[in-house]
C-alpha positions as CSV (number, residue, x, y, z in Angstrom):
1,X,-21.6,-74.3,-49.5
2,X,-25.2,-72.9,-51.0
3,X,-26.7,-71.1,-48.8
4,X,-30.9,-70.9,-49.2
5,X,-31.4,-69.1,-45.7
6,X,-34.2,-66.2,-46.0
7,X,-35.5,-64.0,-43.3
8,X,-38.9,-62.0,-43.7
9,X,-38.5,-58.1,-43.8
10,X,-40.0,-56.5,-41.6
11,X,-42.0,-53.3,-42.9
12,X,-43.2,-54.7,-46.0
13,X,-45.6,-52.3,-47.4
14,X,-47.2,-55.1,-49.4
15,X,-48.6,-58.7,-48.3
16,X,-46.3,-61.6,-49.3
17,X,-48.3,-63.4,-52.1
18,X,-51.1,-61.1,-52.7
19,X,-52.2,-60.5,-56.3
20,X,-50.9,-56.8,-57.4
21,X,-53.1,-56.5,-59.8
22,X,-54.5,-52.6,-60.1
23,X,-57.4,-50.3,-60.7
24,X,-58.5,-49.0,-63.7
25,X,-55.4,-46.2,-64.7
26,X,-54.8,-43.8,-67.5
27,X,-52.5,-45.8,-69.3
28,X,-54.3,-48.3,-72.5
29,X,-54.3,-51.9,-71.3
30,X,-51.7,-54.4,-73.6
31,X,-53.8,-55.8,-76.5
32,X,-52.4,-59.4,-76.6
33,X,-52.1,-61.7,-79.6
34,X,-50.7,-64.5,-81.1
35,X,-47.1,-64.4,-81.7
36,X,-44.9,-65.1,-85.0
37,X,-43.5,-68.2,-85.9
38,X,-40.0,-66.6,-85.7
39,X,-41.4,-65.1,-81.9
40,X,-42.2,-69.2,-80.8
41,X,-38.8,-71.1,-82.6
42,X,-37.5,-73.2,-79.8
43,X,-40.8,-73.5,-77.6
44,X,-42.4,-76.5,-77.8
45,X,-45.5,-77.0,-79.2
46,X,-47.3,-78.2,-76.4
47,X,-46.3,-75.1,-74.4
48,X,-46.8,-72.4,-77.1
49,X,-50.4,-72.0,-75.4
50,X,-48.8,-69.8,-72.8
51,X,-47.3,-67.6,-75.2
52,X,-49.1,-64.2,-76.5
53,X,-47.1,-61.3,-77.9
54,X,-48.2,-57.6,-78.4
55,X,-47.6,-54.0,-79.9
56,X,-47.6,-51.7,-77.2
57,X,-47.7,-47.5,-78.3
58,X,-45.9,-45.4,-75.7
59,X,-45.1,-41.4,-76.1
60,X,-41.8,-40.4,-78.2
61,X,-41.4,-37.8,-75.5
62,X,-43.4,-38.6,-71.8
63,X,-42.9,-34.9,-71.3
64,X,-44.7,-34.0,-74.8
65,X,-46.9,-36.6,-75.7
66,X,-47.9,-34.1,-79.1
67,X,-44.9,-35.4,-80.4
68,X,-46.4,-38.7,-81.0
69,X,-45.8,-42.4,-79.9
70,X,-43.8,-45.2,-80.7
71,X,-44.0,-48.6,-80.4
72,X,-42.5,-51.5,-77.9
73,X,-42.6,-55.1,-78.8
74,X,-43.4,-57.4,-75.9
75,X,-44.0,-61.1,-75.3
76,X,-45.7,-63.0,-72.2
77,X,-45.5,-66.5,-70.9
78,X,-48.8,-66.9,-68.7
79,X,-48.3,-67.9,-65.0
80,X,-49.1,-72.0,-65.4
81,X,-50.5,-71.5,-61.9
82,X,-53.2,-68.5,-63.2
83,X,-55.4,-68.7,-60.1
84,X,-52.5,-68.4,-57.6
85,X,-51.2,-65.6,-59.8
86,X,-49.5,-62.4,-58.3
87,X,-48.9,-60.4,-61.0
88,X,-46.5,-60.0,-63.7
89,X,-42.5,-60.4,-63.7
90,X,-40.8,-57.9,-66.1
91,X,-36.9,-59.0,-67.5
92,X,-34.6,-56.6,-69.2
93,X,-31.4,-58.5,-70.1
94,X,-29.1,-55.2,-69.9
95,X,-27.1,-53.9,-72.8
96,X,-27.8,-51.1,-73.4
97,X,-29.6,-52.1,-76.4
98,X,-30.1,-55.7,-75.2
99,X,-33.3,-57.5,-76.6
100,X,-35.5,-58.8,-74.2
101,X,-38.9,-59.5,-76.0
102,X,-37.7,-63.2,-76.3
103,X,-36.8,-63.9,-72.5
104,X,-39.8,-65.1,-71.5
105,X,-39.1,-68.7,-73.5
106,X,-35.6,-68.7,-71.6
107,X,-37.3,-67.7,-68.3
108,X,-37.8,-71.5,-68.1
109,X,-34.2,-72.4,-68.1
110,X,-33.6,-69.6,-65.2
111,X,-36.1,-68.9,-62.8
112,X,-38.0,-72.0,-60.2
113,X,-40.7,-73.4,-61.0
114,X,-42.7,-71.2,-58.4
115,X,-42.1,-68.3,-60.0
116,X,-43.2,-69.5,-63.8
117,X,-46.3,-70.8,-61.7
118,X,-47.1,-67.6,-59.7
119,X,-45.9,-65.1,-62.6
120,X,-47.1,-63.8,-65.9
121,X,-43.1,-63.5,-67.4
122,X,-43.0,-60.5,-69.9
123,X,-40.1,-59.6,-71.7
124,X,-40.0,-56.3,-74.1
125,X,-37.5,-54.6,-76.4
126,X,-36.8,-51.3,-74.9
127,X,-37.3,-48.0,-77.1
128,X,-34.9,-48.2,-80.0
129,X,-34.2,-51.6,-79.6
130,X,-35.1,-55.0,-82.5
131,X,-38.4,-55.1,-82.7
132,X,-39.6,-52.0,-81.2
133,X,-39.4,-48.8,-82.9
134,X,-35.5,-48.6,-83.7
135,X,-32.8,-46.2,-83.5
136,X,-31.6,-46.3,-86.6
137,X,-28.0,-44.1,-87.4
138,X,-28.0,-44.8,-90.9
139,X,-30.2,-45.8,-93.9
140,X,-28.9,-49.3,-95.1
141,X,-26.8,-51.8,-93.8
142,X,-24.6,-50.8,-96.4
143,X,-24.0,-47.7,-95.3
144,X,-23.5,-48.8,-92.1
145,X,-20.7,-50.7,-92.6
146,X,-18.9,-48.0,-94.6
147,X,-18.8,-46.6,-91.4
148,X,-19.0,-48.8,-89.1
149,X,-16.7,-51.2,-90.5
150,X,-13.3,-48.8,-90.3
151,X,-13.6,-49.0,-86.5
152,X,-10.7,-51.2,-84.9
153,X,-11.8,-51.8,-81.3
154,X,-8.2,-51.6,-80.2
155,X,-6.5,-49.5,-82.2
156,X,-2.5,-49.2,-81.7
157,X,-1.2,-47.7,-84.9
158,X,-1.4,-43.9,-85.6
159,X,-3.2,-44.8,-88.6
160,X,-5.7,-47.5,-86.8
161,X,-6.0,-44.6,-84.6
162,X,-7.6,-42.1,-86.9
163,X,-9.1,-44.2,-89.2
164,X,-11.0,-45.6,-85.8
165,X,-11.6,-41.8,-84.6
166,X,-12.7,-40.7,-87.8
167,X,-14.9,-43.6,-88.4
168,X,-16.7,-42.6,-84.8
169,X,-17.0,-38.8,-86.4
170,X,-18.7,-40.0,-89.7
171,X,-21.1,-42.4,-86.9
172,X,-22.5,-39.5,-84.6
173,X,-22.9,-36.9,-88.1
174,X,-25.0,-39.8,-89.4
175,X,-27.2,-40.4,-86.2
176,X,-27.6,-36.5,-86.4
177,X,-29.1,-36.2,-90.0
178,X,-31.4,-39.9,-89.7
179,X,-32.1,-40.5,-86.0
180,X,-34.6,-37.9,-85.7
181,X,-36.6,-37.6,-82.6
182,X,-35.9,-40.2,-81.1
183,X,-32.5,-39.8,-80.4
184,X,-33.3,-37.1,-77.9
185,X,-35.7,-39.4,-75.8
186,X,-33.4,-42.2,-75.1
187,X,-32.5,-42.3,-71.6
188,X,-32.8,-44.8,-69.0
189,X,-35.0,-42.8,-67.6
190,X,-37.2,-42.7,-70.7
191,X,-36.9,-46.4,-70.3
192,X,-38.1,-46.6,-67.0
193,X,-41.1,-44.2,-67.7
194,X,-41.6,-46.6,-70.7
195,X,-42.1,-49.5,-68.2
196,X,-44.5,-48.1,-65.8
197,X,-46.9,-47.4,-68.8
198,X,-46.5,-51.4,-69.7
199,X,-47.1,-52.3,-65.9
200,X,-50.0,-50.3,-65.9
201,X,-50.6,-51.5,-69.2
202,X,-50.3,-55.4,-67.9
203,X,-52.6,-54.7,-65.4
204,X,-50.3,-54.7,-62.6
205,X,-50.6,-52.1,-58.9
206,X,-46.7,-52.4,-58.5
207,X,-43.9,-53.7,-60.6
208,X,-42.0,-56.8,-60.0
209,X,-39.0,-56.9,-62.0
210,X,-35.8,-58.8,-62.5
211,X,-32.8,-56.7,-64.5
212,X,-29.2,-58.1,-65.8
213,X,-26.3,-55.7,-65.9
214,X,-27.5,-52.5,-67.6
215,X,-30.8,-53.4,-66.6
216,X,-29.8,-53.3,-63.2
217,X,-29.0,-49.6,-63.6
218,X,-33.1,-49.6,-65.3
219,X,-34.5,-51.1,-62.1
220,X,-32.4,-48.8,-59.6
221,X,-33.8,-45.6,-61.8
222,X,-37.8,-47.0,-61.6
223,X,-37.1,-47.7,-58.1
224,X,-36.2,-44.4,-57.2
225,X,-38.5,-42.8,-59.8
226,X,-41.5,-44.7,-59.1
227,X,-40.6,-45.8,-55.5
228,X,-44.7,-46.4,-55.0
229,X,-44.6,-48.7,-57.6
230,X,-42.0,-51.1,-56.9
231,X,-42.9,-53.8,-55.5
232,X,-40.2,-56.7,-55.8
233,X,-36.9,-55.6,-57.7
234,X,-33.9,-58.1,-58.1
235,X,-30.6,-56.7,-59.8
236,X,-27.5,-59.2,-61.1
237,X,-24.4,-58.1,-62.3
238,X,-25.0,-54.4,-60.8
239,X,-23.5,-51.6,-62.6
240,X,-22.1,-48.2,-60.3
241,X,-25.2,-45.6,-60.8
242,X,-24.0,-42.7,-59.6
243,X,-20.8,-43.3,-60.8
244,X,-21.9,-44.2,-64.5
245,X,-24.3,-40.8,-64.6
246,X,-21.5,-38.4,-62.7
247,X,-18.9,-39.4,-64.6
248,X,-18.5,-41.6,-68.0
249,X,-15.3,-41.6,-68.1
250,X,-13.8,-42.7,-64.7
251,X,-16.9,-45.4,-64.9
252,X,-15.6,-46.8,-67.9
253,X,-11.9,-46.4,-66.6
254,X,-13.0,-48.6,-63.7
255,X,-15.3,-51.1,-65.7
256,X,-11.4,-51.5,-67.5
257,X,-10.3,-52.5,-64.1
258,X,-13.0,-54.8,-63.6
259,X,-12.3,-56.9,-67.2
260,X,-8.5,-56.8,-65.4
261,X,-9.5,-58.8,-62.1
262,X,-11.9,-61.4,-63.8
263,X,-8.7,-61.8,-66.3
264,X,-6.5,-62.6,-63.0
265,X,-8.2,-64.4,-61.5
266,X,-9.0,-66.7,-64.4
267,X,-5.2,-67.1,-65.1
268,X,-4.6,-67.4,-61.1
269,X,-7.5,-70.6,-61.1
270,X,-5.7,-72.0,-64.4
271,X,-2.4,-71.9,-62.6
272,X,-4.6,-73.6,-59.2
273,X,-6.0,-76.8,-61.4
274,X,-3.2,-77.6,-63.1
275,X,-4.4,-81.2,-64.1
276,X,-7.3,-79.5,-65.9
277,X,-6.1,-76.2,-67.3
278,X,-4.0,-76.4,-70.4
279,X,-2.5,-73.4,-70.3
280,X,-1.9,-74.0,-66.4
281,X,2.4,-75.2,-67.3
282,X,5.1,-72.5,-66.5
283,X,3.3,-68.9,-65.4
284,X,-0.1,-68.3,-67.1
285,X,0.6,-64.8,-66.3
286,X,3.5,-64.1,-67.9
287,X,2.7,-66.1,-70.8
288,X,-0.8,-64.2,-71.9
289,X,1.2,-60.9,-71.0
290,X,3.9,-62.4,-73.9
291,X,0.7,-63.6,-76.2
292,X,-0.5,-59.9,-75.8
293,X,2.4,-58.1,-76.3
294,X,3.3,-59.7,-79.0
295,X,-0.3,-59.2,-81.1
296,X,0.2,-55.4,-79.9
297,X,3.3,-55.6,-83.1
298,X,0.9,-57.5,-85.9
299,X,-1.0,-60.5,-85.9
300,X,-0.2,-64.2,-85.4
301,X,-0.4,-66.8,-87.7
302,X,-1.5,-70.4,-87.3
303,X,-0.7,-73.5,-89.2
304,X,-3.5,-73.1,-90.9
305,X,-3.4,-69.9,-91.9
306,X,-5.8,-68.3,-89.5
307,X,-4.5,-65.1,-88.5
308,X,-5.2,-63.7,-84.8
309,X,-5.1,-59.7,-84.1
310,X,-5.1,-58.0,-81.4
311,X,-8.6,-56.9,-81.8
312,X,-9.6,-60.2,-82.2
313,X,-7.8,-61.6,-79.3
314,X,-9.0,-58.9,-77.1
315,X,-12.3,-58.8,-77.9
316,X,-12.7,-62.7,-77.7
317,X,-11.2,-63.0,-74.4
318,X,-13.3,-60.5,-73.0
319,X,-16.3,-62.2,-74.3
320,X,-15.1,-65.3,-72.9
321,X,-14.8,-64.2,-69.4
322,X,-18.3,-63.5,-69.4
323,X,-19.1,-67.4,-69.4
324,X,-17.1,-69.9,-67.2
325,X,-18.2,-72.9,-69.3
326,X,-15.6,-71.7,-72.0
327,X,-12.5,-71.1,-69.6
328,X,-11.5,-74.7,-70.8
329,X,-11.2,-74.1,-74.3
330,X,-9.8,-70.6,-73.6
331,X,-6.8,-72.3,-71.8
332,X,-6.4,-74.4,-74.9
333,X,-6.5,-71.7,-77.3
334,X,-4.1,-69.8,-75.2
335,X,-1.6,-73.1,-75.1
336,X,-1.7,-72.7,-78.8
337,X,-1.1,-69.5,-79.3
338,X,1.6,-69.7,-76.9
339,X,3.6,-72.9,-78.4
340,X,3.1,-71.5,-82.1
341,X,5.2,-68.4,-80.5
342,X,7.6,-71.2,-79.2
343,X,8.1,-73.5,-82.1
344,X,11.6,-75.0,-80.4
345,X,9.4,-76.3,-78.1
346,X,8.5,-79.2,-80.1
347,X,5.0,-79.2,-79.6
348,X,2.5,-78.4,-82.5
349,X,-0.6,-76.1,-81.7
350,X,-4.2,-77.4,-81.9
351,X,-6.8,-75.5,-84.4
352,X,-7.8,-72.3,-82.4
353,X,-11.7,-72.8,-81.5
354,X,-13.0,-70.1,-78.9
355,X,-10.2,-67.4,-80.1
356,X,-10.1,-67.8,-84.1
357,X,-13.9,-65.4,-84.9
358,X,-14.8,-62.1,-84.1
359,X,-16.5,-61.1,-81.5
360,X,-19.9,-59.0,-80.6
361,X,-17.7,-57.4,-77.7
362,X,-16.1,-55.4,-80.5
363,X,-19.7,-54.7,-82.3
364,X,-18.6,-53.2,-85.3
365,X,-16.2,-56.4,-86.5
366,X,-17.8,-58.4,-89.2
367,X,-21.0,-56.1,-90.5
368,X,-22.2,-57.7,-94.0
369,X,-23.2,-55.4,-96.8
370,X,-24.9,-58.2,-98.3
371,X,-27.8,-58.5,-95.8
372,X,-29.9,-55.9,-93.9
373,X,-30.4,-57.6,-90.8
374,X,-27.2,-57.6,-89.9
375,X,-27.8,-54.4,-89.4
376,X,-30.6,-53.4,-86.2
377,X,-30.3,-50.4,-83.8
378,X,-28.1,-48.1,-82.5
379,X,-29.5,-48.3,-79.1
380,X,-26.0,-49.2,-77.3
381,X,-24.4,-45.1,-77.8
382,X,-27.6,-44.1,-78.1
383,X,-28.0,-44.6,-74.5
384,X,-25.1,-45.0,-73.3
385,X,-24.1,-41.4,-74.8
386,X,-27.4,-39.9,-73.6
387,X,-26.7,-41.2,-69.6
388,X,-23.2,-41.0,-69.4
389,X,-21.4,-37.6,-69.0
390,X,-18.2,-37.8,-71.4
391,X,-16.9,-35.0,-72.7
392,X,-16.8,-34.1,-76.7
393,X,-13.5,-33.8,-76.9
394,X,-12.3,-36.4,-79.4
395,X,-8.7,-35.3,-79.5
396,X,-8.5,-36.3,-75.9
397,X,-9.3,-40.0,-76.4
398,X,-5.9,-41.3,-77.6
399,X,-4.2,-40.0,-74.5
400,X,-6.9,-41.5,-72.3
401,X,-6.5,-45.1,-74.2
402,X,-2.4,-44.7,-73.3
403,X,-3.1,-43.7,-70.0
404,X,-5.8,-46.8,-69.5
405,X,-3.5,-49.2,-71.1
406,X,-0.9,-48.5,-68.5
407,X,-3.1,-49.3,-65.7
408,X,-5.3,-51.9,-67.4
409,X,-2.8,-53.6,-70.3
410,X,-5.3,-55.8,-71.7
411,X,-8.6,-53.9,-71.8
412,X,-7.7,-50.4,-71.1
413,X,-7.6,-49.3,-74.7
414,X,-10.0,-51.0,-76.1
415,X,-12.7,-49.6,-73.3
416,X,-11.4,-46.1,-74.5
417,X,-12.1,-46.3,-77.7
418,X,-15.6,-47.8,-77.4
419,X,-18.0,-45.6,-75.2
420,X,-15.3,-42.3,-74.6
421,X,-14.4,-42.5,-78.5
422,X,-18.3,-42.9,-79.9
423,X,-19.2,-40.8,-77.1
424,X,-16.7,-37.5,-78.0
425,X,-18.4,-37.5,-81.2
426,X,-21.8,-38.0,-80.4
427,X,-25.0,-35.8,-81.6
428,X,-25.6,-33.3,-78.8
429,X,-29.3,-34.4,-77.0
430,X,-31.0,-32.6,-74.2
431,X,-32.8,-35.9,-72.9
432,X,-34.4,-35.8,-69.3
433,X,-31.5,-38.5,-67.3
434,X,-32.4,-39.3,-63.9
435,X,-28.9,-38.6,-62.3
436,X,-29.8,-39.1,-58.6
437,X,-31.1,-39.6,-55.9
438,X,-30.4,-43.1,-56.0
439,X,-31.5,-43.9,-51.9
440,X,-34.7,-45.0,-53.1
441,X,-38.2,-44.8,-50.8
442,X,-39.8,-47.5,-51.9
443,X,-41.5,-50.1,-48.9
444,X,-39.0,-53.2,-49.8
445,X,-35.8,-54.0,-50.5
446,X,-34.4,-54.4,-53.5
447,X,-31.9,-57.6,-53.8
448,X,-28.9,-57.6,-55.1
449,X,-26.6,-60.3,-56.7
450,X,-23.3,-59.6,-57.5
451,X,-19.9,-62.2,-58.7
452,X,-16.6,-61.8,-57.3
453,X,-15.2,-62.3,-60.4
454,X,-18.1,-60.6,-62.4
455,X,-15.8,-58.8,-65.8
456,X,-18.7,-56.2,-66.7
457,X,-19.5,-55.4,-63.6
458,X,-17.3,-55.8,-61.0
459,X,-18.1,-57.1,-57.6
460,X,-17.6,-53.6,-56.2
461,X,-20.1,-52.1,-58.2
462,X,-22.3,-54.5,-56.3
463,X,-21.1,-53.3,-53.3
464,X,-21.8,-49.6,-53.9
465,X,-25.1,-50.1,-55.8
466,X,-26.4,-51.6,-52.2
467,X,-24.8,-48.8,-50.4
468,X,-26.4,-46.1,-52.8
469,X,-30.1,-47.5,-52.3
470,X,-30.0,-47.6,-48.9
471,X,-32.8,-50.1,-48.8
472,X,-31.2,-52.9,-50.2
473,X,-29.1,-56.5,-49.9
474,X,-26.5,-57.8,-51.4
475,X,-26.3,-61.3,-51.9
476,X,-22.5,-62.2,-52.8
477,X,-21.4,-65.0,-55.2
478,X,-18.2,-67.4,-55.3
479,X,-18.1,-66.9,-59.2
480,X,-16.6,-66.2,-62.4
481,X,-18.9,-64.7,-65.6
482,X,-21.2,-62.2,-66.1
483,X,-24.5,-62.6,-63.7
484,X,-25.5,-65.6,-62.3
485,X,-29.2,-66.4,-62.0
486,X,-29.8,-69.7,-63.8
487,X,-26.1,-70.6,-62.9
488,X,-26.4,-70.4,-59.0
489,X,-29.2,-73.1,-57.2
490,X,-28.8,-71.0,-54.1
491,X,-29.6,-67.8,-55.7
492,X,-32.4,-68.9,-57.7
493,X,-34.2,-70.1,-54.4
494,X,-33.4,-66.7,-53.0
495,X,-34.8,-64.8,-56.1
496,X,-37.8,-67.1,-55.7
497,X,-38.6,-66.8,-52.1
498,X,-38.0,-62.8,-52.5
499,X,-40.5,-62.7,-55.7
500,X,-43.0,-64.6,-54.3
501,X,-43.3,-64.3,-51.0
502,X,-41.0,-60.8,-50.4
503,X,-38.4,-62.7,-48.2
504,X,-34.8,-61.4,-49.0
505,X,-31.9,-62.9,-47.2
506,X,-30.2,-62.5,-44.1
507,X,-27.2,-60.2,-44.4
508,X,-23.7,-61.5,-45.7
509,X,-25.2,-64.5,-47.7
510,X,-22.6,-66.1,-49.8
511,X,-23.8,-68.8,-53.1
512,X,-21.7,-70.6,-55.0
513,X,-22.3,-71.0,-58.4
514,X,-23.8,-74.8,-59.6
515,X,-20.3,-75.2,-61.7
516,X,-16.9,-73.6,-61.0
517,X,-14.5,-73.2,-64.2
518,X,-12.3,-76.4,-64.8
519,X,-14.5,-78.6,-62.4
């Protein structure tokens, strides 16, 4: 059942409601504009008043601002209510590398209509990131995919195995000789640093701020860098801080774990709702574990030629466990799969839809030499490799990927040869990383939302990034996929009543999600 209950907190440095808007500071106010045609496709013309974009210069290096500035592209959607305004709402959809100068046209799709009324929503690409002043690891798209394109995202074969490992060598030579300064300023905490200038910038006393995934690891740094300045932060799909800046490895040896339960639990539903699952006949376990094992000695073909590998497979079912409203078509895929490995079954396999392209969980599948935006940033390692301890030893990683496998058999290698491979052979940088203390002094709490069955993130995660801030609460949620605000009536009331009015919920809340998979 949804549950909507809110109690006040008591404490509360800051009036519920009240306008945070600040005095005069040091940082240049946003200089807002019109924005692109490209910037407006998909908001409607009558609303496209509400929309203003801007250029906004922030230091390379906070510590050295000598070394020059660059620039981050943002976006606003004006508060439809402006003289009941409170202030500003900053998004960062997670990533790393995630580009969040659009969210404020999908705010509208996510957030109550209180909050669009009472909030100015502001969405930005981070440093490095799209539209911002990018990361760039090499000079063409071309080149790019020379590299790029010889990575197998889970590579069994010795030779898969160097050419992938070699390929990540080649990467972190290239972000060394064309990065230039920039790759030595990208930590979160650069990021966060980066934001208090734009809350400043917007006008704003304290920031009010709502981050997904990584960006929930972006709002627990500001909050504990900037504890004055927080004023409303709300985090979904939490990632394990001190976990993730301690120790890369073990992190991503976990976050391995977590793509295992969201797996299980899919296949354990499927098995539940057997009318609606077609891949729900026999034991859905064993028969993915068969699927899998059998991609791990070459790929599958279908009847129509289209040929499945275990990258592809991987990847895509990863993907897919992110967002519940495809678990249907999964089950389907995985019923053909299945019966094309059991033609004496009689049955003939339907045309693969949701399994059959690569995937953006894999990153490097698919890069086009033909087109240069296909080509962006390299803000994902560049961050990643910059907060994450993980050592540079590249000759370790195959060992870890056999070792992860045997405790993860579906994702453990191919989360060993993303962020511990790229990471072995990264550029060395001597970026300032907020490691800790993560018990954060700011006046209010920050709320938390976290899935049981969240893949990226898992639910614990959520559990010890409430335990870590101290000041904090955790609202749980009955779901599948990856974050849920938008997805979840009962949470988006929550979120609203804690934005607006600074009202979190009484302990041990529990929301189920609007849909549950196969409903």
């Amino acid at each position: 059942m949804a549950i909507a209950a809110s109690a006040l907190v008591t404490g509360t440095a800051v009036v519920a409601g009240t306008p945070a808007v600040a005095q005069p500071s040091g940082a240049a106010p946003v200089s807002w504009g019109e924005c692109d045609e490209e910037a407006l496709s998909g908001v409607p013309v009558t609303q496209r008043y509400l929309y203003s974009c801007a250029s906004y210069p922030v230091p390379i290096d906070h510590d050295d601002p000598s070394k020059g500035t660059i620039d981050l592209a943002m976006m606003r959607r004006a508060a439809a209510n402006p003289d009941a305004k409170i202030g500003s709402l900053f998004l960062n959809p997670g990533g790393p590398g995630g580009a969040g100068f659009s969210m404020p046209v999908s705010a509208v799709d996510r957030f109550e209509p209180e909050v669009l009324n009472r909030f100015d929503i502001v969405g930005f690409d981070p440093r490095g990131v799209d539209r911002s002043t990018r990361l760039r690891c090499f000079e063409s798209a071309e080149q790019a995919n020379a590299v790029l394109g010889r990575i197998t995202s889970v590579p069994v074969t010795d030779e898969q195995i160097g050419t992938t490992m070699a390929a990540y060598q080649d990467y972190g030579e290239s972000c060394d000789q064309h990065a230039g300064e920039l790759l030595q300023h990208m930590s979160t905490k650069d990021v966060a640093r980066d934001l208090d200038l734009m809350r400043q910038g917007v006008g704003d006393e304290q920031l009010t701020y709502v981050g997904f995934s990584y960006g929930t690891l972006l709002g627990a740094t500001y909050v504990n860098v900037f504890p004055e300045h927080s004023r409303a932060i709300v985090l979904d799909g939490n990632v394990d801080p001190a976990l993730r800046l301690a120790d890369g490895v073990q992190y991503d040896r976990e976050r391995a774990g977590g793509f295992e339960l969201a797996l299980a639990a899919f296949l354990q539903r499927c098995a539940e709702t057997a009318d609606k699952c077609a891949f729900s006949e026999g034991d859905p376990r064993a028969k993915f574990d068969e699927i899998r094992d059998r991609l791990r000695e070459g790929p599958i073909t279908m009847p129509d030629g289209t040929e499945i590998t275990l990258s592809q497979f991987t990847d895509s079912v990863g993907g897919i466990l992110y967002n519940p409203e495809d678990f249907r078509q999964l089950a389907t895929d995985l019923q053909s799969l299945y019966q094309q490995l059991h033609p004496e079954q009689g049955f003939a396999p339907q045309l693969l839809r949701v399994l059959h392209n690569p995937t953006s969980i894999g990153r490097f599948d698919g890069l086009s030499d033909a087109a240069e935006e296909t080509y962006v940033d390299d803000t994902y390692f560049g961050v990643n490799c910059t907060d994450k301890p993980i050592p540079k030893e590249p000759e370790q990683v195959p060992g870890i990927a056999a070792q992860w496998e045997a405790e993860s058999p579906t994702f453990g290698r191919s989360q060993a040869f993303s962020d511990v491979a790229g990471c072995s052979t990264w550029p060395p940088v001597s970026a300032n990383v907020h490691r800790g203390p993560w018990q954060h002094q700011a006046a209010n709490p920050v709320l938390l939302f976290g899935n049981f069955y969240d893949p990226a993130t898992q639910y614990e995660f959520s559990r010890r990034m409430e335990q870590q801030l101290g000041n904090a609460r955790l609202v749980s949620v009955d779901s599948f996929g990856h974050c849920i605000l938008g997805d979840s009536s009962c949470a988006d009331k929550m979120t609203a009543d804690y934005l607006v009015n600074l009202k979190v919920p009484e302990p041990g809340q529990v929301c189920q999600p609007d849909k549950q998979p196969f409903d």
